[in-house]
N, C-alpha and C positions, 0 to 999 in steps of 0.2 A: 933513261929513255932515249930512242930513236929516231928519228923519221925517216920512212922509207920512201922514197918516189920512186916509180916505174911508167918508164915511156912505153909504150907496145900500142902494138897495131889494132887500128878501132873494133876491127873482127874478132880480135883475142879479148876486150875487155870485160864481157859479158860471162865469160869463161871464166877469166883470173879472178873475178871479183865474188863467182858463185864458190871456187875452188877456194879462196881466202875464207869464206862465212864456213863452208865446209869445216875446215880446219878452226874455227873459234875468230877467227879475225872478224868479224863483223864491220868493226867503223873504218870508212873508208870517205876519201874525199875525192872528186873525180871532174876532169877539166881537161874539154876536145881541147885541143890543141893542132899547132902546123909547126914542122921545122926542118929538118934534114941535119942528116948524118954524114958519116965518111963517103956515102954514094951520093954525095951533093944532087938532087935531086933524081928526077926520072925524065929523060927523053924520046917523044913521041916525035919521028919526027925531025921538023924544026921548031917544035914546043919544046922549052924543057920546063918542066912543074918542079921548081926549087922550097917548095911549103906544102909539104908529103902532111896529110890528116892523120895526126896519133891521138893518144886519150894518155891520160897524166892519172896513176892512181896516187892517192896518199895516205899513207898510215902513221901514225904513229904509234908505236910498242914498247913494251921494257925491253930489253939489249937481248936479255936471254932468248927471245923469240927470235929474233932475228933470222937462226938457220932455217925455221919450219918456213917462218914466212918466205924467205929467199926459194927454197924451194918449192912450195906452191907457183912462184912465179914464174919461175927459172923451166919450171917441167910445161906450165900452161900457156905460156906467152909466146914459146917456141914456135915455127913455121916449120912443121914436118919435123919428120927424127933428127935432124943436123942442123937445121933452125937456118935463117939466111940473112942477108941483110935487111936492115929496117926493121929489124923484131924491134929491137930497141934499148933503151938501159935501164940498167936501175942506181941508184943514187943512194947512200946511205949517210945522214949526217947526226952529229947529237943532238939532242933535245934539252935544254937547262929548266925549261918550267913547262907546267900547262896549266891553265887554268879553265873548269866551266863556267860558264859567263853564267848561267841561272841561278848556282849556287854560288860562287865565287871560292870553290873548294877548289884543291893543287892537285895535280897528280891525274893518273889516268881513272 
């Protein structure tokens, strides 16, 4: 098993997350968030907004999914055809256990 996380822009979530159910992914965990990238923030100005609004998706999957999920993301999170800065990342680490708490059964 996996967990995936994807940062992407608040506009795109509602998208990624219809496009993931689409494709079988259903369970999803989800958390606004603020932070900044390589464009260390945005300047308006003599503002600058260094805590840019992203939305955190979370999955956890078996490994073999990984390519479909990555691409649901990867195609839906984009900004236009050439995607820009602030789309966002995605983050992929293992998984050693899981358990449901109602039942106390392992695994997904």
């Amino acid at each position: 098993m996996i967990m995936v996380r994807a940062i992407v822009r608040p506009d795109k979530k509602d998208t990624v997350l219809l496009e993931l159910a689409n494709a079988g992914f259903n369970a999803a965990t989800v958390v606004d968030v603020v932070g900044r990238g390589k464009q260390k923030g945005i300047r308006f100005g003599d503002v600058i907004y260094d805590e840019i609004p992203k939305s955190l998706i979370m999955l956890v999957i078996d490994e073999e999914d990984k390519d479909d999920v990555l691409e649901v993301i990867l195609s839906h999170a984009k900004t236009g055809e050439k995607g820009a800065f602030g789309d966002g990342k995605i983050f992929i680490s293992p998984m050693d256990e899981v358990y449901t708490i109602s039942s106390g059964a392992a695994g997904l």
